[in-house]
N, C-alpha and C positions, 0 to 999 in steps of 0.2 A: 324413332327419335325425331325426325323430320314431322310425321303428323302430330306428333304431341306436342311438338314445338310450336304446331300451328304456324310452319313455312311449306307443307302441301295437305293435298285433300285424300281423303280416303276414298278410293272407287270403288262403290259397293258391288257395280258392273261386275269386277272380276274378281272381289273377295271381300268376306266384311272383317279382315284380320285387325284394319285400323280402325274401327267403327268407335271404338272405345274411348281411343286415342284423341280423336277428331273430334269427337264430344269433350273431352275432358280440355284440350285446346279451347273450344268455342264457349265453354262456361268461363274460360280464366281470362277469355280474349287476349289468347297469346297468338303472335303471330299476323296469320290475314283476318282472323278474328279480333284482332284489335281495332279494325277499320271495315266501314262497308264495302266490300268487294262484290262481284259479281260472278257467281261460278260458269266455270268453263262451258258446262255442258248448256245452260241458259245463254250462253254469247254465243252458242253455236249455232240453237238453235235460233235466233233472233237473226242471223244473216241468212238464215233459209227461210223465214218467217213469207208469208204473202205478201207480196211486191206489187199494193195497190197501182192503178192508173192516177193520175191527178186528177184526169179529167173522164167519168164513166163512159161518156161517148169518143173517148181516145183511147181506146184499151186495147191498139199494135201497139206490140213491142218492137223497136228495131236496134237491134243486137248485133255487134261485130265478133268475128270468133274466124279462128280460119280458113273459112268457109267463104268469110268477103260481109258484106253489109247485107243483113238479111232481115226479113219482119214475121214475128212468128202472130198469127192472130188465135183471138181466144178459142179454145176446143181443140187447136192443135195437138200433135203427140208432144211437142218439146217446151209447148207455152207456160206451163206451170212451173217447171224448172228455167226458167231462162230468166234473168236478172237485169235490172238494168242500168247501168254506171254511167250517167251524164257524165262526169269528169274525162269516160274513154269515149265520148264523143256516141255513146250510143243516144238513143230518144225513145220518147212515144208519137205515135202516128196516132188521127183520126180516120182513117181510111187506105185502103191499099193503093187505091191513085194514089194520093199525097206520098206514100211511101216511095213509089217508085217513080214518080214525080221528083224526088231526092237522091234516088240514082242507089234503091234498096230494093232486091230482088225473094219473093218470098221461099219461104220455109218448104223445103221440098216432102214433111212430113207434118 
């Protein structure tokens, strides 16, 4: 009743019991199908998505986590997955002087 209400989505992931449901929702645009929405599994992936440098020749990352202020550089084991949130006071570096020039100690892997 829920997915054919078009107030949830059908996870094909773990079963296509609602697949019908969810269809018949999104022709009638009841529901979140009334409005453009963005599915879950796309906003998920878009927060893991590649976390360019701004600037190609500034591609340290310097990353707070609780470990203390650290700078992962490119090729690293953890530099792919590491994120970075100006707002928590993390940055990017153009070099590892400048990094720890800043009082950021690097990535022990």
């Amino acid at each position: 009743m829920i997915v054919s209400s078009g107030l949830a989505w059908a996870f094909r992931r773990y079963s296509d019991t609602y697949d019908l449901e969810e269809k018949s929702a999104a022709i009638a645009e009841r529901g979140l199908w009334a409005v453009e929405v963005q599915m879950p599994s796309e906003f998920r992936a878009a927060q893991f998505a590649d976390d360019p440098a701004p600037n190609q020749n500034c591609a340290i990352k310097g990353n707070i986590s609780s470990g203390g202020r650290i700078y992962h550089r490119p090729g690293q084991e953890h530099y792919d997955r590491t994120r970075i949130n100006p707002a928590n006071g993390e940055r990017w570096f153009c070099s590892a002087a400048e990094a720890e020039a800043a009082g950021w100690r690097a990535a022990r892997r």
